[in-house]
LOVEX-460143 format. One line per field, with one value per residue: residue in one letter; x, y, z of N, C-alpha, C in turn. Coordinates in Angstrom, 1 decimal, always signed. Example, Ala and Ser with C-alpha at 12.3 -4.5 7.8 and 13.67 -1.06 7.14 Angstrom:
# residues 2
residu: A|S
n.c1: +13.2|+12.8
n.c2: -5.7|-2.2
n.c3: +7.8|+7.1
ca.c1: +12.3|+13.7
ca.c2: -4.5|-1.1
ca.c3: +7.8|+7.1
c.c1: +13.2|+12.9
c.c2: -3.3|+0.0
c.c3: +7.8|+7.9
//
This chain:
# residues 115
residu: X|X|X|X|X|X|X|X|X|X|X|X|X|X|X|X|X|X|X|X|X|X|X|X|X|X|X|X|X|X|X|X|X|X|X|X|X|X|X|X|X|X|X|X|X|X|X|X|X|X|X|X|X|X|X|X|X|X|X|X|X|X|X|X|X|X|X|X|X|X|X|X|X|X|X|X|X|X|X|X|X|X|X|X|X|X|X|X|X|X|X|X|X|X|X|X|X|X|X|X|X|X|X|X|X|X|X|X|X|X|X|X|X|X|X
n.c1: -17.6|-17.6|-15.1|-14.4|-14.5|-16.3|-15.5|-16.0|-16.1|-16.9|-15.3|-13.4|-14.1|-11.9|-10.1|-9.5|-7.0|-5.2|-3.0|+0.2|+1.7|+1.8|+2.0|+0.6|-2.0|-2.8|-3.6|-5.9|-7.5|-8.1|-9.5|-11.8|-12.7|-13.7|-16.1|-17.5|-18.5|-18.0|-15.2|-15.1|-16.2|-14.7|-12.8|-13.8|-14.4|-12.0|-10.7|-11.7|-11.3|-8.5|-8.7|-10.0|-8.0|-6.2|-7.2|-7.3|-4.6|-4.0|-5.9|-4.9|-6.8|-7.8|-10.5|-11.0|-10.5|-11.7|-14.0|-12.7|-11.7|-14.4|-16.2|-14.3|-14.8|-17.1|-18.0|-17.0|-17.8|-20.5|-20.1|-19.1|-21.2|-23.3|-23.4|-21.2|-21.9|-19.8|-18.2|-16.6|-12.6|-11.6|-12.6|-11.5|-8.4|-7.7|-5.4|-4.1|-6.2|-6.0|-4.1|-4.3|-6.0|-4.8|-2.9|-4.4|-5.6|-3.2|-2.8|-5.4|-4.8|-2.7|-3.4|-3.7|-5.7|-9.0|-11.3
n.c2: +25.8|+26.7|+27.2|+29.0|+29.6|+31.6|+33.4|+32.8|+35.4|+37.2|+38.7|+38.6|+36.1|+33.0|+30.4|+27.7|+26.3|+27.9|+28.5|+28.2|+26.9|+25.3|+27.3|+29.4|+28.9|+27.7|+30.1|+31.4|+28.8|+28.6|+31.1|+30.0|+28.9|+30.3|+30.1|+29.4|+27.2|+25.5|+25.2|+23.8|+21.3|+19.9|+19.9|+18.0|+15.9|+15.2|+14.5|+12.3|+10.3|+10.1|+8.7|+6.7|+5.8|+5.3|+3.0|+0.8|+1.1|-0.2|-2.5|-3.7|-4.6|-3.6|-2.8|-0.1|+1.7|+2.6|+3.8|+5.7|+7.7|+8.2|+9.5|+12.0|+13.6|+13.4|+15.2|+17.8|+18.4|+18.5|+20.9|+22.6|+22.7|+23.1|+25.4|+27.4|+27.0|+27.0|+25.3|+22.2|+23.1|+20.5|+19.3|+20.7|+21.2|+18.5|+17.5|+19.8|+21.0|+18.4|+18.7|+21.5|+21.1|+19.2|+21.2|+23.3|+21.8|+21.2|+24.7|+25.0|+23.5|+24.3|+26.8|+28.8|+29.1|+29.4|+27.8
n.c3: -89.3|-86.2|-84.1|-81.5|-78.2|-76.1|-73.2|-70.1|-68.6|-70.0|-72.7|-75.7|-78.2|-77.9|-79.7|-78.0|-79.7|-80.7|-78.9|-78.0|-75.9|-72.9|-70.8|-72.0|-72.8|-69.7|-68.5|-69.6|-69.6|-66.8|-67.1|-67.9|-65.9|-64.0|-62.1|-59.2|-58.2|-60.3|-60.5|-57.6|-58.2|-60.2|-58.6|-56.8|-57.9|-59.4|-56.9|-56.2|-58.6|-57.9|-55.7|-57.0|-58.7|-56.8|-55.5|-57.7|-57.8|-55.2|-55.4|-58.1|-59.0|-62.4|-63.4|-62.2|-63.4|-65.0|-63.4|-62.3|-64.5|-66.0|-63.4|-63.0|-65.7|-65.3|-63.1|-63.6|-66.4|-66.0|-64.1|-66.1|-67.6|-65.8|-64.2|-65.2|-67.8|-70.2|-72.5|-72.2|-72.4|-73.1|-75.2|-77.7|-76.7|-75.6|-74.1|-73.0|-71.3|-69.6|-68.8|-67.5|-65.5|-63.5|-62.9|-62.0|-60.1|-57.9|-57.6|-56.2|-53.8|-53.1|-52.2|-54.2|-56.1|-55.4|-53.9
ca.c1: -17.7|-17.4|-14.2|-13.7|-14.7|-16.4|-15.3|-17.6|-16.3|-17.6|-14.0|-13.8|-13.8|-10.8|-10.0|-8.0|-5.8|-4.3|-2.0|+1.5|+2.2|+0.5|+2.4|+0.0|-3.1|-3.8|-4.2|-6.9|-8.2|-8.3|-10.1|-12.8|-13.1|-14.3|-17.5|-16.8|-19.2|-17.2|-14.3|-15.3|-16.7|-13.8|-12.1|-14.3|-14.1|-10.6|-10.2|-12.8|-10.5|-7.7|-9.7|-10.4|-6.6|-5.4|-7.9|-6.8|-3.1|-4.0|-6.5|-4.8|-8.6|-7.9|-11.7|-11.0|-9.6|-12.9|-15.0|-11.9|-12.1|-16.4|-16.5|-13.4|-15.0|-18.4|-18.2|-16.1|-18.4|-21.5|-19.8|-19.2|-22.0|-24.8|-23.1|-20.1|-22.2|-19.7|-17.9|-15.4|-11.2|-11.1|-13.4|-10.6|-7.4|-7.6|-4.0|-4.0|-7.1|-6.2|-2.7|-5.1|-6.9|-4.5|-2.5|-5.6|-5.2|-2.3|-3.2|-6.2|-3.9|-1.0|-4.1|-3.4|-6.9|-9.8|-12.9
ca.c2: +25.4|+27.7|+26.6|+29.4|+29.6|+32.9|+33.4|+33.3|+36.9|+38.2|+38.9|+38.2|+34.4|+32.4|+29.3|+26.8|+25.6|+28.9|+28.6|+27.2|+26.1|+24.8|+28.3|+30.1|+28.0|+27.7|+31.1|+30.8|+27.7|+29.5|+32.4|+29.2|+28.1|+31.4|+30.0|+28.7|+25.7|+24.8|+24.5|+22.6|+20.2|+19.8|+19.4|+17.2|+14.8|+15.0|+14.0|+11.5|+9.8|+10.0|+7.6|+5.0|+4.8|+4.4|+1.5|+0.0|+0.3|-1.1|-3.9|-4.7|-4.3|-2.7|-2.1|+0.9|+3.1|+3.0|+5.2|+6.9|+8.4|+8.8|+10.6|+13.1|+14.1|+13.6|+16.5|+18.8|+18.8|+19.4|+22.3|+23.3|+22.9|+23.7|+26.3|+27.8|+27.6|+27.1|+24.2|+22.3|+23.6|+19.1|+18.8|+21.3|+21.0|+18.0|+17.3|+21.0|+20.5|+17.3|+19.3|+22.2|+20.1|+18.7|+22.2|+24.0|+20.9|+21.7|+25.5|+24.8|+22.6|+25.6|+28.1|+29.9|+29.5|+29.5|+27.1
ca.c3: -88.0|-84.9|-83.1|-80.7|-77.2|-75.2|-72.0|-69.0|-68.3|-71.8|-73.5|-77.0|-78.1|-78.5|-80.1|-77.4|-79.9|-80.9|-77.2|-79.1|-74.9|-71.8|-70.1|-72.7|-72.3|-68.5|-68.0|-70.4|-68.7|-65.3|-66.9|-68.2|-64.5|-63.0|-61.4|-57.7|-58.6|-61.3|-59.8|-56.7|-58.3|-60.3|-57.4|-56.0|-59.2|-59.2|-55.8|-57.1|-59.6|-57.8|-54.7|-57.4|-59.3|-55.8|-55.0|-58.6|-57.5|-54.0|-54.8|-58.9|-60.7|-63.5|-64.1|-61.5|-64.0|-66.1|-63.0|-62.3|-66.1|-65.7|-62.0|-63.0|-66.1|-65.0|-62.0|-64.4|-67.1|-64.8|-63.8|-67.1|-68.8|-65.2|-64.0|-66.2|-68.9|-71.6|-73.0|-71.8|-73.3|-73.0|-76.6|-78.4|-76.2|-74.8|-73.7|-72.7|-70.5|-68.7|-68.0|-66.6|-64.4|-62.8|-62.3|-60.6|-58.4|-57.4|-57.0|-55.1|-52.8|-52.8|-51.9|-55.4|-56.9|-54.3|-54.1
c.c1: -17.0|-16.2|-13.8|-15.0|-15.2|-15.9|-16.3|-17.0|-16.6|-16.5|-14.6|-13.3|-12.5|-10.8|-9.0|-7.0|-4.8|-3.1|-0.9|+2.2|+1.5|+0.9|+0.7|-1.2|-3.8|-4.2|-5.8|-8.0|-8.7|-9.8|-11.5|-13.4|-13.4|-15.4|-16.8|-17.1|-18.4|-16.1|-14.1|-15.7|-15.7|-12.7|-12.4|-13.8|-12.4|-9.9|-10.7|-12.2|-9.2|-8.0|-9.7|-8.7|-5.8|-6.0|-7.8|-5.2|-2.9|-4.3|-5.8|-5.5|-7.9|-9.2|-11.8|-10.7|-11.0|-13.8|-13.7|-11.5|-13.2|-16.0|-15.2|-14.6|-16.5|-19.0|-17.8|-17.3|-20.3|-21.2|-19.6|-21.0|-23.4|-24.3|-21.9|-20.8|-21.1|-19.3|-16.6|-13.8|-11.5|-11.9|-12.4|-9.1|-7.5|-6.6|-3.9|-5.0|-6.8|-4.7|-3.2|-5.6|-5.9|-3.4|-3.5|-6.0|-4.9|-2.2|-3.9|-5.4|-3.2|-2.4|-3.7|-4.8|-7.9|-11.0|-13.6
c.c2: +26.4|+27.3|+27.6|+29.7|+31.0|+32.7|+33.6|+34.9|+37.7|+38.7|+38.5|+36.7|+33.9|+31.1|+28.2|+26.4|+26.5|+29.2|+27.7|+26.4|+26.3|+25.9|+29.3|+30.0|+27.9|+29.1|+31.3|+29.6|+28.2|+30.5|+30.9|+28.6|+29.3|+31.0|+29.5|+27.3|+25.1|+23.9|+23.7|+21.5|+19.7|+19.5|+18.1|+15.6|+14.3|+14.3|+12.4|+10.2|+9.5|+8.7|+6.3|+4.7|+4.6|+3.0|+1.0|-0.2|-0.9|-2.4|-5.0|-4.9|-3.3|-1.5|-0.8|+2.3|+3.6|+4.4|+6.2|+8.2|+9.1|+10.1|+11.7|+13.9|+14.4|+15.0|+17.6|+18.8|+19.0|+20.5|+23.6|+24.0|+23.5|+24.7|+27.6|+28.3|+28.0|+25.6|+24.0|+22.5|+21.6|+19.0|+19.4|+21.1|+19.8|+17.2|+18.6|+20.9|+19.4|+17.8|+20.5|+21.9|+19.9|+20.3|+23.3|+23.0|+21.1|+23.3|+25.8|+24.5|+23.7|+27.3|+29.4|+30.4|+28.8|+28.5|+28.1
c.c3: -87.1|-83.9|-82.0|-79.6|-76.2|-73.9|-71.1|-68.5|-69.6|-72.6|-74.8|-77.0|-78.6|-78.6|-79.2|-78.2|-80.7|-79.7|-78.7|-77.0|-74.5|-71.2|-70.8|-72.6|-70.9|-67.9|-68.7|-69.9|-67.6|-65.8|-67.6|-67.1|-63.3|-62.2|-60.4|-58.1|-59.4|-60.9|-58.7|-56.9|-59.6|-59.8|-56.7|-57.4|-59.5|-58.9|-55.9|-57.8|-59.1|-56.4|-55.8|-58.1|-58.1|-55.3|-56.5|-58.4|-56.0|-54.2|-56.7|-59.6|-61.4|-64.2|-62.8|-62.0|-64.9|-64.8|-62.8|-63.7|-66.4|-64.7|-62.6|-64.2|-66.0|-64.2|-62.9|-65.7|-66.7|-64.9|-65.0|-68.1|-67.4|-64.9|-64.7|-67.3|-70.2|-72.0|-72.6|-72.9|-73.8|-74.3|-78.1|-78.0|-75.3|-73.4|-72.9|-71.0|-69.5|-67.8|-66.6|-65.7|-63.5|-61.9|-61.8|-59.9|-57.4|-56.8|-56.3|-53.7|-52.4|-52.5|-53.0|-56.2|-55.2|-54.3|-53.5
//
């Protein structure tokens, strides 16, 4: 079985779970979220998820956490798979991935990475 990963810039392929840290790994993640599309809609899903676990902390439904889980990975693997065009790190690193995600949030927000 095939466990490693091309890069959408044509590098040679690497296996996510060869990172021994998340320091090691998001650069790697980054370099998997080069499309704009990708990442906005990433963003968007994000933002997405982060709308429904605050209307589960507001209103106390629990069943808020179920779209909040769908729409995040929903937008993000769109992106991956219509535009990106590869697969998402979250099927091999998934701890790693859900860390990434939320730190190209954050550098979106800190104008580090660009939509």
């Amino acid at each position: 079985m095939n466990t490693a990963t091309t890069p959408a810039h044509g590098g040679p392929a690497v296996d996510p779970r060869s990172f021994k840290s998340f320091a090691e790994f998001y650069p790697f993640y980054l370099s998997e979220h080069s499309n704009r599309t990708c990442r906005q809609l990433h963003f968007v899903g994000s933002s997405l998820s982060l709308v429904c676990l605050a209307t589960l902390i507001l209103t106390g439904n629990w069943w808020w956490l179920l779209p909040a889980i769908v729409v995040g990975y929903a937008f993000a693997w769109i992106g991956h798979f219509g535009f990106e065009k590869n697969k998402p790190a979250s099927f091999k690193r998934p701890l790693y991935s859900f860390m990434g995600d939320w730190a190209m949030y954050r550098d979106v927000l800190l104008g580090r990475v660009k939509l």
